[in-house]
Every structure is written in structure tokens, then in C-alpha cells.
C-alpha positions as CSV (number, residue, x, y, z in Angstrom):
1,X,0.0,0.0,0.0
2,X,1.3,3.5,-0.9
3,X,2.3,5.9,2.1
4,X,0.6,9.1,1.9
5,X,2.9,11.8,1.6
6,X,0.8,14.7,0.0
7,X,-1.1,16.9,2.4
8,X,-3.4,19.0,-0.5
9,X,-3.2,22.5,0.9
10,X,-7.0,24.9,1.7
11,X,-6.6,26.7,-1.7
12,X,-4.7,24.7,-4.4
13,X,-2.4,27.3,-7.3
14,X,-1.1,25.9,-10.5
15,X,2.9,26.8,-9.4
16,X,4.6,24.2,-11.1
17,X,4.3,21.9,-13.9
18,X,2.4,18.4,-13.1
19,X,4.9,16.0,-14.3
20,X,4.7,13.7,-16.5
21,X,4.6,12.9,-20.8
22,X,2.2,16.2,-21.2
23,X,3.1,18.7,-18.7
24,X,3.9,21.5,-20.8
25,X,0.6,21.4,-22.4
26,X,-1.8,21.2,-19.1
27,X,-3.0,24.4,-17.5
28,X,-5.4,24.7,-15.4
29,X,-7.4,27.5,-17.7
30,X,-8.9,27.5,-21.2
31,X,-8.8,29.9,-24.3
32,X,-6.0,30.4,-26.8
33,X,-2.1,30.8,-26.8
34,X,-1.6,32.7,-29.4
35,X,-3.2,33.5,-32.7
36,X,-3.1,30.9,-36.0
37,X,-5.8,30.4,-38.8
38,X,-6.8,27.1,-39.2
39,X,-6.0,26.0,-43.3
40,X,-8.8,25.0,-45.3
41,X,-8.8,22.8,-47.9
42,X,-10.9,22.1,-50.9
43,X,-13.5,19.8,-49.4
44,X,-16.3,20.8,-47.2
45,X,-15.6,18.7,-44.5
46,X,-12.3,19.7,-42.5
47,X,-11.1,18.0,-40.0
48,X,-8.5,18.7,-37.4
49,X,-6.8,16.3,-35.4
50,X,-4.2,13.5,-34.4
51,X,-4.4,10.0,-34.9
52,X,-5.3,9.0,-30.6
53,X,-8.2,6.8,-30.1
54,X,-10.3,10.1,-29.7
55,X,-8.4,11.3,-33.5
56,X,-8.9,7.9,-34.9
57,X,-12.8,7.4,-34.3
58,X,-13.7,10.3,-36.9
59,X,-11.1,8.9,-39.6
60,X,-12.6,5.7,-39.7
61,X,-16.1,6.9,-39.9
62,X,-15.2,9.2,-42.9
63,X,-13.8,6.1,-44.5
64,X,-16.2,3.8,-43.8
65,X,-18.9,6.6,-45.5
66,X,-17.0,6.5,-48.5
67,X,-16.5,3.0,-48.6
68,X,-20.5,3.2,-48.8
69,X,-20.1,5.1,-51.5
70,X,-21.1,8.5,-49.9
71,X,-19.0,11.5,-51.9
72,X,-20.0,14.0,-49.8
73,X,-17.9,12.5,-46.8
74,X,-14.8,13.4,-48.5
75,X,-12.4,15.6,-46.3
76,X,-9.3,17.4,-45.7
77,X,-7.3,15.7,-42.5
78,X,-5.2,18.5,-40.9
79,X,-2.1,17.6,-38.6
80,X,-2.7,18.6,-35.0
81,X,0.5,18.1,-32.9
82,X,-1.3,18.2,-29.3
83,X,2.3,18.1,-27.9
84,X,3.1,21.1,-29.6
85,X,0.2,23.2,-28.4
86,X,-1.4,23.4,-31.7
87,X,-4.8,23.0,-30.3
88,X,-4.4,26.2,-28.3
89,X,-4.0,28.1,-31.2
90,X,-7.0,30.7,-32.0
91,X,-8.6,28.9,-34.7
92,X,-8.4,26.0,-33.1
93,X,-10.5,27.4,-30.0
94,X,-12.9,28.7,-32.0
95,X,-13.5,25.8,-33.6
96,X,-13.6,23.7,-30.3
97,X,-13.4,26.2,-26.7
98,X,-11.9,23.0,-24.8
99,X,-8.9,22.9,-27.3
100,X,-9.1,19.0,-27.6
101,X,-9.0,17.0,-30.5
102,X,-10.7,15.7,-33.3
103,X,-12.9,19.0,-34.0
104,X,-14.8,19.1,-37.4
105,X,-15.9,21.9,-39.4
106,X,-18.7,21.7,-41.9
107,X,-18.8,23.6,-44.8
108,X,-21.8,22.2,-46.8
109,X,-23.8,24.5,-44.7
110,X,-24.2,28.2,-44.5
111,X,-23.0,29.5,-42.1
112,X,-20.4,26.7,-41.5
113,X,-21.3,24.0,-38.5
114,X,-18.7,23.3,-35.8
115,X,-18.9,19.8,-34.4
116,X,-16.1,18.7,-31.2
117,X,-16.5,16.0,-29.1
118,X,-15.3,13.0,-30.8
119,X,-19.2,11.4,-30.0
120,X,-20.7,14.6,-31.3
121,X,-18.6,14.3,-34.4
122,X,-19.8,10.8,-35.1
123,X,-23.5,11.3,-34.3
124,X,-23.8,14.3,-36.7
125,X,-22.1,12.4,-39.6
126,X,-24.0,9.3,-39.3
127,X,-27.3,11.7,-39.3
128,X,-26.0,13.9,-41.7
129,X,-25.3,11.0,-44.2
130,X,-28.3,7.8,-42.8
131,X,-25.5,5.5,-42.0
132,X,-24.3,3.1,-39.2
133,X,-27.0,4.9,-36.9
134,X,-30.5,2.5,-36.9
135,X,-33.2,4.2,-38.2
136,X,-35.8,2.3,-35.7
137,X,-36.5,4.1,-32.3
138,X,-34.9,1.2,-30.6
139,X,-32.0,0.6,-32.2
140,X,-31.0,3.9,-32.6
141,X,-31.6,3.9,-28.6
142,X,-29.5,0.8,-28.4
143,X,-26.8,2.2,-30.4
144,X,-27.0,5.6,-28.8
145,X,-26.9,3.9,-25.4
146,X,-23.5,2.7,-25.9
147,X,-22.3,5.5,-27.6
148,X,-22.8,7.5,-24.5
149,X,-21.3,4.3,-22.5
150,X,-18.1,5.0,-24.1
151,X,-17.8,9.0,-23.9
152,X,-18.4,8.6,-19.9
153,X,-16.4,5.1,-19.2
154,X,-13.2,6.1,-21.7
155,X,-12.1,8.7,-19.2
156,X,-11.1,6.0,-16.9
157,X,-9.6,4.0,-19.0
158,X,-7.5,6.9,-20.8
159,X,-6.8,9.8,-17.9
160,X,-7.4,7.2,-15.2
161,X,-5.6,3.7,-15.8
162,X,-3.6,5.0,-19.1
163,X,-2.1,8.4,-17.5
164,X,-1.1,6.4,-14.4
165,X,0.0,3.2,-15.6
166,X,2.1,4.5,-18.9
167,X,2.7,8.2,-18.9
168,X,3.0,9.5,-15.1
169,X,6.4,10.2,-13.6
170,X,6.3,8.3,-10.7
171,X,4.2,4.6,-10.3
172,X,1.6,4.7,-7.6
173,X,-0.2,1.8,-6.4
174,X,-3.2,2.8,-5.2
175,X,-4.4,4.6,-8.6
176,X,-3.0,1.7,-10.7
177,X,-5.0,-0.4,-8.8
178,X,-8.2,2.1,-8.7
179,X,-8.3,2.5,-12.7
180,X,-7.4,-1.2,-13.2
181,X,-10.1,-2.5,-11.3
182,X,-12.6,0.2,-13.0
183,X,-10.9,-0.7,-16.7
184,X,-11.1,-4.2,-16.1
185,X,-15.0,-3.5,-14.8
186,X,-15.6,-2.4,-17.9
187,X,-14.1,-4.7,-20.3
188,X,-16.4,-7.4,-18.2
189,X,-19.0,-4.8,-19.3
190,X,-18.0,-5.5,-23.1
191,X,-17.6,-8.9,-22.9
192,X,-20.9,-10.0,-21.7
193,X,-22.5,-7.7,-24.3
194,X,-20.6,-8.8,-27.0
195,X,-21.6,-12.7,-25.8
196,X,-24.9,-11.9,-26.5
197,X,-24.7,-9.7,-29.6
198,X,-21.8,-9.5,-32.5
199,X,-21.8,-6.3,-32.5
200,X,-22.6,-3.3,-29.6
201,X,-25.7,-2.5,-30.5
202,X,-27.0,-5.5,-31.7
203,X,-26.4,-7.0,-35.3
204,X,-25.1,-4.9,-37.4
205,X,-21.6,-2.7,-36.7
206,X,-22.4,1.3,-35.7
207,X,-20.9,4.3,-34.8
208,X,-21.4,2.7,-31.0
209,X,-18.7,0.3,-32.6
210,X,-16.5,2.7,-34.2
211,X,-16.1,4.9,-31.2
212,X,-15.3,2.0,-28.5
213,X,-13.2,0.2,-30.7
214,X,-9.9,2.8,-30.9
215,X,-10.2,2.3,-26.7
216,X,-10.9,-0.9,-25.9
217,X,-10.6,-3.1,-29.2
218,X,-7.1,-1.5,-29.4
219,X,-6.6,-2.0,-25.6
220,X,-7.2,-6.0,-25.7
221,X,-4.8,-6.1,-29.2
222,X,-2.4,-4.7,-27.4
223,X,-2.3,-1.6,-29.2
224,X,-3.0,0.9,-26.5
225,X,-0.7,1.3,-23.6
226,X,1.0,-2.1,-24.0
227,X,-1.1,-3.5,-21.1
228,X,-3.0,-6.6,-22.4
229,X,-1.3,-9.0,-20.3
230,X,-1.1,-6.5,-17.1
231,X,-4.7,-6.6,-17.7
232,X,-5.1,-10.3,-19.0
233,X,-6.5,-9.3,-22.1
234,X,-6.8,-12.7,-23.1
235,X,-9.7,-13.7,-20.6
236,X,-12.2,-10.9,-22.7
237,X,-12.7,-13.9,-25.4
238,X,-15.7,-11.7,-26.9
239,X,-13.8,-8.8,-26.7
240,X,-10.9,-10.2,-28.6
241,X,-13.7,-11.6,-31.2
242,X,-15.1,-8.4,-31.7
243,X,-12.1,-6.7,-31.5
244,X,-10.2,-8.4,-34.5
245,X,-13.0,-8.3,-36.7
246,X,-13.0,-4.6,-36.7
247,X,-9.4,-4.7,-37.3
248,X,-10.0,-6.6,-40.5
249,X,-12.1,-3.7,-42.2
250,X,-10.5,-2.1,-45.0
251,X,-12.2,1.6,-43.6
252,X,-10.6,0.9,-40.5
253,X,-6.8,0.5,-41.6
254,X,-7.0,3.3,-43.9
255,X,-8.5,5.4,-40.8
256,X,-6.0,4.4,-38.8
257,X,-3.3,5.9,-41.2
258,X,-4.4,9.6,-41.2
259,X,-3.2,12.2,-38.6
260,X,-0.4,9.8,-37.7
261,X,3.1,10.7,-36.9
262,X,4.7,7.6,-34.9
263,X,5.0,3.4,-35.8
264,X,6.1,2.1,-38.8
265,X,6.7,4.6,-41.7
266,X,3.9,3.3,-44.1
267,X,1.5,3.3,-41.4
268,X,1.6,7.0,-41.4
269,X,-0.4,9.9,-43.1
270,X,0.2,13.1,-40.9
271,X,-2.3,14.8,-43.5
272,X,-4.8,13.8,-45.8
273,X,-6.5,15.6,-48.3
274,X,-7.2,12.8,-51.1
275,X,-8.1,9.1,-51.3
276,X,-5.0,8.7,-53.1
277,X,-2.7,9.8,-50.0
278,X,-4.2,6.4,-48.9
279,X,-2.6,4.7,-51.9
């Protein structure tokens, strides 16, 4: 058990940095750092972002709608580098006030629509285009319920067990332990689902799908955190099922590619603005 050794004083002040992989980016207040334009390319969907679980959920979407055939879901992928502070920039903020990624701007409509929120992002381009979003009252419910599921239980998973288990400067038991217990929780959650269904929200794949997947799909492959066998992965068999089906789908590797900067060099496309930066 850890010894307590930090006394939190009556009025806490940011006076030094945190610690830690991303330090010089947290602050404890929002707005802009300094004043940059967003580019703007030639399509009318313009996304901004980084190729993170959060980054990766919109990709794949937009490639899955044009595997479906749907033009209109052609974009421009702009490079954000979060370590760099890009996403305090000014036209960042004013595209998303909390300065996280992915943030989408629309500009089929007039005036242009700002979407953020990785969950927002996929909602309004599965209604925007009728796809991977059930048309029926309760499997739109269904699919909306875990949708939801995943923008509330992913912050434990990625700011809890993630920031504590990989990226913090020093290892503490007792929030290891807290996150791993709520992480493992909720890969239990998944796998009893997933028993009963093939996909989340029942038989057909949805953008309930294609946002948990870049967490906890990722998470049981191994490909987030390298912590599958701290968490024994392997005991999620449903999870594992579901998880490497996903991986299979051609939308999903080509999503996978854009906004990335790290791995193997053909794995990454920093920006895309063409199906042919694909190859």
C-alpha cells in the first residue's frame, strides 16, 4: 500500500508543472495561446486532429462513409501536434473552446457548423449521411446507449488507468489499482455484451462500434498502452472476437493511417486531403 505523503493545501495554485509525458501542455485554464488560422482545404468537410483513439474514431467513420459510396464525406485531415500546443492556437478554439481533438468543421452549410466532441462528431455524420445509426426508435436507442457508454467510461480508462499506468512520472499503487479494477469492470462490461450480440448495439456494426473500438478493441490487441497481459487481455474472449473483426475492415486500416506521426513509416499519413494519399 502506498504511504501518503501529500497533504493537499486549503486553496490549491497551479505553481509548477504536473509532471509527466504532457506537462507542458496542461494548464489549469482555457482559451487560446496565441493567434493561428486554421488552413482549409478544398472539401467541405475539414477536419482537425491526431491520430489518438479520440483522433482515430472520426477517420474511420469518414472512411467507412466512402466505402459506402457517400461522396460528400470526403475531407481534408489536418495535422494537429497536441504536444506542440497546436490545439491552443486561436482557430483551433474557435473551432472547439476546450482545445481538444478531433474538432470538425462543416462547410456544406451556411453558415459553416462546428462539431467537437469526438461522440458529437460521429452522431452528426451518421445523421447527416443515414449510415451506421439504426433508423428504428430502438436501435437507434440501443446504439445511442452505448455510444454514450463510451464517452463517460473512456475517461477512466485513458486519464485514469492509461495516464497512471504509462505516462506519469512516478508509479503509484493505489491509482494503478483504482483504474485497473474500474478498466477491467468495464471490459467485463463488453464482454458480456458482445456474448450476446456481434456487435454493440446488436447485429449490425455502428458508430457505437466505431467509437469504442480505438479504446478498448485497441486496448485487448495490445495496441493501447501495451497493457494486455497487465490486464489479461486474453480472458475478454468476446472482446478479442469483436475486437479483430474490426481490425480486418478495410475503412478501419485506412483510418488508422491519417493524422499519424509515430510506428512504422507506411503506417503514417500526418495529413490527408485525397483518397489517393491512402494509396
Amino acid at each position: 500500500m502506498s504511504k501518503a505523503s501529500y497533504v493537499p493545501p486549503k486553496v490549491w495554485k497551479h505553481t509548477a508543472p504536473s509532471g509527466g509525458q504532457f506537462a507542458n501542455i496542461n494548464r489549469p485554464t482555457a482559451g487560446p495561446t496565441h493567434d493561428k488560422a486554421l488552413p482549409v482545404g478544398k472539401h467541405p468537410l475539414q477536419l482537425y486532429s491526431l491520430a489518438t483513439p479520440n483522433g482515430v474514431k472520426v477517420t474511420i467513420m469518414l472512411e467507412e462513409l466512402l466505402a459506402l459510396g457517400h461522396s460528400g464525406a470526403e475531407y481534408d485531415a489536418w495535422l494537429i501536434r497536441i504536444g506542440e500546443g497546436d490545439q491552443f492556437s486561436s482557430g483551433f478554439v474557435e473551432v472547439n473552446p476546450n482545445s481538444k481533438i478531433p474538432a470538425l468543421m462543416d462547410h456544406s452549410t451556411q453558415p459553416p457548423t462546428r462539431v467537437f466532441e469526438s461522440g458529437s462528431i460521429l452522431l452528426y455524420l451518421a445523421e447527416k449521411f443515414g449510415a451506421f445509426l439504426p433508423k428504428d426508435p430502438a436501435g437507434r436507442t440501443e446504439t445511442l446507449n452505448w455510444l454514450f457508454w463510451q464517452m463517460g467510461a473512456a475517461p477512466y480508462l485513458g486519464g485514469g488507468f492509461g495516464h497512471f499506468y504509462a505516462y506519469a512520472p512516478e508509479k503509484l499503487e493505489y491509482p494503478i489499482d483504482r483504474f485497473t479494477m474500474e478498466t477491467k469492470r468495464q471490459l467485463d462490461v463488453l464482454d458480456r455484451r458482445l456474448a450476446e450480440t456481434p456487435y454493440l448495439a446488436g447485429d449490425h456494426y455502428s458508430i457505437a462500434d466505431i467509437a469504442v473500438w480505438p479504446w478498448y478493441g485497441q486496448l485487448v490487441r495490445d495496441k493501447v498502452y501495451s497493457a494486455a497481459e497487465f490486464l489479461s487481455a486474453h480472458e475478454y474472449t468476446h472482446v478479442q472476437r469483436w475486437a479483430e473483426d474490426i481490425a480486418k475492415r478495410p475503412a478501419v486500416i485506412r483510418g488508422q493511417r491519417v493524422n499519424r506521426t509515430w510506428g512504422d513509416e507506411d503506417s503514417q499519413v500526418p495529413e490527408r486531403h485525397s483518397a489517393g494519399d491512402l494509396g
